[in-house]
C-alpha positions in Angstrom: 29.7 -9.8 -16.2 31.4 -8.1 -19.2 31.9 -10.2 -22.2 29.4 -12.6 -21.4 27.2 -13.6 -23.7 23.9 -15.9 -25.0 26.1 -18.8 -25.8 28.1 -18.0 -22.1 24.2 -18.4 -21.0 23.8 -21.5 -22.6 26.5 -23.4 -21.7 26.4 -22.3 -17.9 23.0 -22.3 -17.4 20.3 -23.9 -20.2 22.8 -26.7 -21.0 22.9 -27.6 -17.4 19.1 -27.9 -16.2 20.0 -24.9 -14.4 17.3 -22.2 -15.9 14.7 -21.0 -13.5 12.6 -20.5 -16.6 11.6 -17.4 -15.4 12.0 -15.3 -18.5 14.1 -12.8 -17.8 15.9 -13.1 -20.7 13.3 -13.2 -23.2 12.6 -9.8 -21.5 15.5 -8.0 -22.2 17.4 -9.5 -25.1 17.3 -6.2 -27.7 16.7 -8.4 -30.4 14.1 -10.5 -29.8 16.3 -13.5 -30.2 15.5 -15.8 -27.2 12.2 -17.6 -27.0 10.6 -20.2 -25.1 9.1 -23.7 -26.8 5.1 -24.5 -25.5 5.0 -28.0 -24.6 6.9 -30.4 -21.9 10.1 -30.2 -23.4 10.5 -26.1 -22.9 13.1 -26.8 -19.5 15.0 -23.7 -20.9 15.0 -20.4 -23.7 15.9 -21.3 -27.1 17.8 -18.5 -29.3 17.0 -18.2 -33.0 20.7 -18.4 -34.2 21.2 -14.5 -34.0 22.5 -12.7 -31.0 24.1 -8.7 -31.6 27.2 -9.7 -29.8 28.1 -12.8 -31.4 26.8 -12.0 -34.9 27.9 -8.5 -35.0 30.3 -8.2 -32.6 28.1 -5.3 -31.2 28.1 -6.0 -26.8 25.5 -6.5 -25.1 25.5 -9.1 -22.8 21.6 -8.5 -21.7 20.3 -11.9 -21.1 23.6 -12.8 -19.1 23.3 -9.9 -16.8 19.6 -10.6 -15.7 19.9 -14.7 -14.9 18.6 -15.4 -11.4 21.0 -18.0 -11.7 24.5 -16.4 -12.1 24.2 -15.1 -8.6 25.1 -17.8 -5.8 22.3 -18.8 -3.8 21.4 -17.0 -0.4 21.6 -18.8 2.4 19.7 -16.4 4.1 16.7 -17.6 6.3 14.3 -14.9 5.9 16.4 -12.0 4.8 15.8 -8.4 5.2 12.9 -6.9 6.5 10.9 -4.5 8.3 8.1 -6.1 10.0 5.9 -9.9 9.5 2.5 -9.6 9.3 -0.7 -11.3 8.6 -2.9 -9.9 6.3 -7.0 -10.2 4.5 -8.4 -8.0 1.8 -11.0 -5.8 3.0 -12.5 -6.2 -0.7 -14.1 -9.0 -2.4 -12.0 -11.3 -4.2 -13.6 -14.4 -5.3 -10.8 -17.0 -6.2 -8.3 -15.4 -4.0 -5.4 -17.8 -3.3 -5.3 -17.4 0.7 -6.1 -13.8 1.8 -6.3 -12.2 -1.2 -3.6 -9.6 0.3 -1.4 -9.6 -2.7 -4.5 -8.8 -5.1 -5.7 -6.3 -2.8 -2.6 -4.3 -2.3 -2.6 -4.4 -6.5 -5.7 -3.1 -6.9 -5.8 -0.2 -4.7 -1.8 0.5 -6.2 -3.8 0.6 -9.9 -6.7 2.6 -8.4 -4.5 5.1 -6.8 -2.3 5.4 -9.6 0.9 4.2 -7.7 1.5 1.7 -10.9 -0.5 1.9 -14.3 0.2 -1.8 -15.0 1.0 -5.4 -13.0 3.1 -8.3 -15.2 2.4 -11.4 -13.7 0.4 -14.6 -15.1 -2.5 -15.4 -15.5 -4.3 -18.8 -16.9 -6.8 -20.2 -18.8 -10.0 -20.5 -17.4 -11.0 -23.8 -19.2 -7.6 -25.6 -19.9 -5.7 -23.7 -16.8 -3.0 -22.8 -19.7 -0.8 -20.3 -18.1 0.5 -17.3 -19.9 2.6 -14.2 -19.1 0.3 -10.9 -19.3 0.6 -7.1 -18.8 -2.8 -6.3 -16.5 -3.8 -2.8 -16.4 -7.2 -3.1 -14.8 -8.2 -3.4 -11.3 -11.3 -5.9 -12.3 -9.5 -7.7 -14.4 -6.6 -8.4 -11.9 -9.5 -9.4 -9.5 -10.9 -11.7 -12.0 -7.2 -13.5 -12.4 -7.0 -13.5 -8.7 -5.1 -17.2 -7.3 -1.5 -18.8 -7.1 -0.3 -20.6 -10.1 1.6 -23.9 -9.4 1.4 -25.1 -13.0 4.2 -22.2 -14.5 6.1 -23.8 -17.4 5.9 -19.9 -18.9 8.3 -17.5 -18.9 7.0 -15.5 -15.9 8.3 -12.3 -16.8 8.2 -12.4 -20.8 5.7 -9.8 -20.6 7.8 -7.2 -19.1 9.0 -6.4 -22.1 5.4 -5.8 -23.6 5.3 -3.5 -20.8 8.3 -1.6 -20.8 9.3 -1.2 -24.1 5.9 -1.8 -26.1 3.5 -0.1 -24.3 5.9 2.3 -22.3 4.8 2.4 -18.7 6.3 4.0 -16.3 5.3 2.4 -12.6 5.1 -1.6 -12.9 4.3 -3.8 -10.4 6.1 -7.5 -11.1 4.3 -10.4 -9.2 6.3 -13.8 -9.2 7.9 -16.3 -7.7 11.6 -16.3 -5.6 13.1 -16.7 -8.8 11.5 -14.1 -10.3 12.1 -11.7 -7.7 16.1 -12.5 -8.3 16.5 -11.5 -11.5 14.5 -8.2 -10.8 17.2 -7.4 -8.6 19.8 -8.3 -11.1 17.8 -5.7 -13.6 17.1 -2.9 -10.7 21.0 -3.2 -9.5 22.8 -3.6 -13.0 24.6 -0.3 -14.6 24.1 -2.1 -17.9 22.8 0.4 -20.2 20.4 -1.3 -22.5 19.0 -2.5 -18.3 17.7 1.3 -17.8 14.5 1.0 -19.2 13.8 -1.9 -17.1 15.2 -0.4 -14.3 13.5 3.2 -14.2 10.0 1.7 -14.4 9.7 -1.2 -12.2 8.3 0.3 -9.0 7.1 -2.8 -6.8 8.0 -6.4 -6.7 6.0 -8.8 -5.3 7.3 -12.0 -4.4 5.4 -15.4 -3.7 6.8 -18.0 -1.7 7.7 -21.4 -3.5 8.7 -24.4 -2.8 9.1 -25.8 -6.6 6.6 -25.0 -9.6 5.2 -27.2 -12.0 5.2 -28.3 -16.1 1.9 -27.8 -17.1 2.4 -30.9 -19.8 3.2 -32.8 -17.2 1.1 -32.0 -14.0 -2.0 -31.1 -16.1 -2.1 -33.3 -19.1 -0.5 -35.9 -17.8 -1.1 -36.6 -14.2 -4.7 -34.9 -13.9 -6.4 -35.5 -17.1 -4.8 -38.2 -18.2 -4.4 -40.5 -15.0 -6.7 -39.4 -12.7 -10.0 -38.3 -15.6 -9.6 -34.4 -13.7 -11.3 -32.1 -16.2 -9.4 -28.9 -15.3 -12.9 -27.2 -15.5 -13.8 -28.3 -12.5 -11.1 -27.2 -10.7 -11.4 -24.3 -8.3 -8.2 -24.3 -6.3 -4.5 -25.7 -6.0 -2.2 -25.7 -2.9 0.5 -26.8 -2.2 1.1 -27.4 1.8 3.8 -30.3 2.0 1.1 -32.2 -0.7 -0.7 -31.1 -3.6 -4.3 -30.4 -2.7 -6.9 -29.9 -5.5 -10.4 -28.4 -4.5 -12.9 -29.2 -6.8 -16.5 -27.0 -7.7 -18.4 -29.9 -6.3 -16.3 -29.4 -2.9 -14.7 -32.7 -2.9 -10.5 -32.6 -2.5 -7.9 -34.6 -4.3 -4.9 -35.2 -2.9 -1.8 -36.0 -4.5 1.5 -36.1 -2.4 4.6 -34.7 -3.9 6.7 -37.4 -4.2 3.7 -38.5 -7.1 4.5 -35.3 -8.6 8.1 -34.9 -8.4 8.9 -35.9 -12.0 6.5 -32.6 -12.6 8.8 -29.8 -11.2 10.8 -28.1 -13.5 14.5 -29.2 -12.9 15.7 -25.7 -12.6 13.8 -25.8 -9.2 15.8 -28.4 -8.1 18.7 -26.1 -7.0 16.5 -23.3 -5.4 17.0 -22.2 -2.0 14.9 -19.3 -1.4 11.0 -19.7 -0.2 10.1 -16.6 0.7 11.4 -14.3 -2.4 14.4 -12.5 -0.6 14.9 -10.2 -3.0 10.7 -8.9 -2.7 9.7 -5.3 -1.8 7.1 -7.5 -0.1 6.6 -11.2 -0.1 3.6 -13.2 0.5 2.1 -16.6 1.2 0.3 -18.8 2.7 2.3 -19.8 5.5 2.5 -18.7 8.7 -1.0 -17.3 8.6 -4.2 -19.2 9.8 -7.0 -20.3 6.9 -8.1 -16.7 4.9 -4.9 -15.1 5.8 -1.8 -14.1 3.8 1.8 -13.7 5.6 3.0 -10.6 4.0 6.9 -9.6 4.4 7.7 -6.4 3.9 11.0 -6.0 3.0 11.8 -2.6 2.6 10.0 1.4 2.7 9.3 0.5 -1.2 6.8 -2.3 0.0 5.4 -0.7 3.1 4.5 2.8 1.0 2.1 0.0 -1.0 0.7 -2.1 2.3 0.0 0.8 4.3 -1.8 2.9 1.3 -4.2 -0.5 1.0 -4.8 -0.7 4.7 -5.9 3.1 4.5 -7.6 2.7 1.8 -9.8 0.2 3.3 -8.5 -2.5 0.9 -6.5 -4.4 3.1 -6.1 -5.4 7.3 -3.9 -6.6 8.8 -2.3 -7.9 12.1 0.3 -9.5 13.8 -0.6 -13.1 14.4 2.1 -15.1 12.5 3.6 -18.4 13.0 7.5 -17.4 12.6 8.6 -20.6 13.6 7.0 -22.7 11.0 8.2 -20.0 8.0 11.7 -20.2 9.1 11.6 -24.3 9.5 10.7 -24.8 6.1 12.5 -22.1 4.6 15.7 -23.8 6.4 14.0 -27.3 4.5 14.4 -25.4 1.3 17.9 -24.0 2.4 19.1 -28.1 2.2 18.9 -27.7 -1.6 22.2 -25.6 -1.6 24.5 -27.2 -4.4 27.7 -27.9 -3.2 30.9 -26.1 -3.7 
């Protein structure tokens, strides 16, 4: 993608409700330059009216190179992979998601010293604020334990806290399908100011997605607002063909997406991929019975990290998954393909 630049990535991509908003950008531009708004109108990266190639004449072409959404979409079903299975942690995780797999196969990574540090989000446990974070403890990625359906944040802003603050060297990045895209554009890329990135990312983890929410809009607006939901008392969020809502006194409130649709974030609106393709290991939800996580696993990269969990006592699993229902609504999802 030589010569590309910040304003080729606004023109293509911001300009055109096309961002992901996954923060990939953010990550890598050298000069700190791009920057997400808070609030219900941050539907793409602003830049601070400086970029090295276009003010200096310097290339760089960073923030071009990583967007999930240069690439065309896959039309892939499942993609690649090495075995489908169904998974539990074998350790206590309090407000695990599903199976608690994915926090699990973290934990033991961090305890074995596989990774020193997971970037991934984490939220507020009184406003359910989301923010991008750098975790480097195994009790405190237990603690922030549970899917997040209300990310407006850049998912991956941290990375660059990771990489180039605090210099680690094995990290683990947990996000959604288009987070898992443009970590393959940053593992893949020859682009020199990429290597940091791409020497010390050692696992992705991708979660399957159907779309994700504003948090302006879904929590402010449709919970708080309309329906008097104080986000405190709100234990758990799902999202299985409606938005279910598990609240601490054990009642349920169910909202069905259509109620909600004005809540997605429009880049979402052109993505095709459920189960994060481009994962060493994808998880979710479905395809597994209640208390169980499907876990994909993609490649050796992703089955090193399974298998030392199992044998570490952290996680088990087996073999009981519902194919069939994974590849219907991943071939739902596949209907989003923009046209030619």
């Amino acid at each position: 993608m030589a010569g590309k630049n910040y304003l080729d990535l606004k023109a293509e991509i911001w300009e055109t409700d096309k961002c992901a908003a996954c923060g990939a950008c953010v990550a890598v531009c050298p000069a700190d330059a791009i920057y997400f708004e808070l609030g219900e109108d941050s539907t793409h990266p602003l830049n601070s009216g400086y970029c090295k190639d276009v003010n200096d004449g310097v290339p760089c072409g960073a923030c071009y190179e990583v967007c999930p959404r240069n690439e065309k979409p896959s039309s892939d079903v499942l993609g690649e992979y090495i075995e489908i299975v169904t998974a539990k942690a074998d350790m206590n995780v309090p407000r695990k998601q599903s199976g608690g797999a994915v926090t699990a196969i973290l934990t033991n990574a961090l305890d074995e010293g596989m990774i020193d540090a997971v970037v991934t989000v984490v939220e507020d446990p009184w406003t359910l604020r989301p923010s991008s974070a750098v975790i480097t403890s195994s009790e405190v990625l237990v603690h922030q334990a549970g899917s997040r359906y209300n990310w407006w944040v850049p998912l991956v802003a941290s990375l660059k806290e990771a990489v180039m603050t605090r210099k680690f060297t094995n990290i683990a990045v947990v996000g959604v399908p288009c987070v898992t895209q443009a970590m393959k554009q940053m593992r893949t890329s020859d682009l020199d100011l990429l290597r940091p990135f791409r020497k010390n990312i050692r696992l992705v983890v991708g979660l399957f997605c159907t779309e994700t929410f504003d948090y302006e809009k879904l929590v402010q607006d449709k919970l708080i607002t309309e329906r008097q939901i104080d986000p405190l008392d709100i234990i758990h969020f799902d999202v299985k063909g409606k938005l279910e809502i598990t609240l601490k006194d054990g009642s349920m409130t169910v909202i069905s997406l259509k109620d909600v649709e004005d809540c997605v974030r429009p880049g979402c609106h052109i993505c095709t991929d459920l189960t994060a393709l481009d994962a060493d290991v994808s998880a979710g939800s479905i395809g597994s019975a209640k208390g169980y996580t499907t876990l994909i696993i993609r490649d050796p990269v992703g089955k090193q990290f399974v298998n030392s969990a199992v044998s570490n006592g952290k996680l088990s699993i087996e073999n009981d998954v519902n194919l069939e229902l994974i590849e219907k609504l991943s071939k739902k999802k596949l209907e989003r393909m923009p046209e030619e």
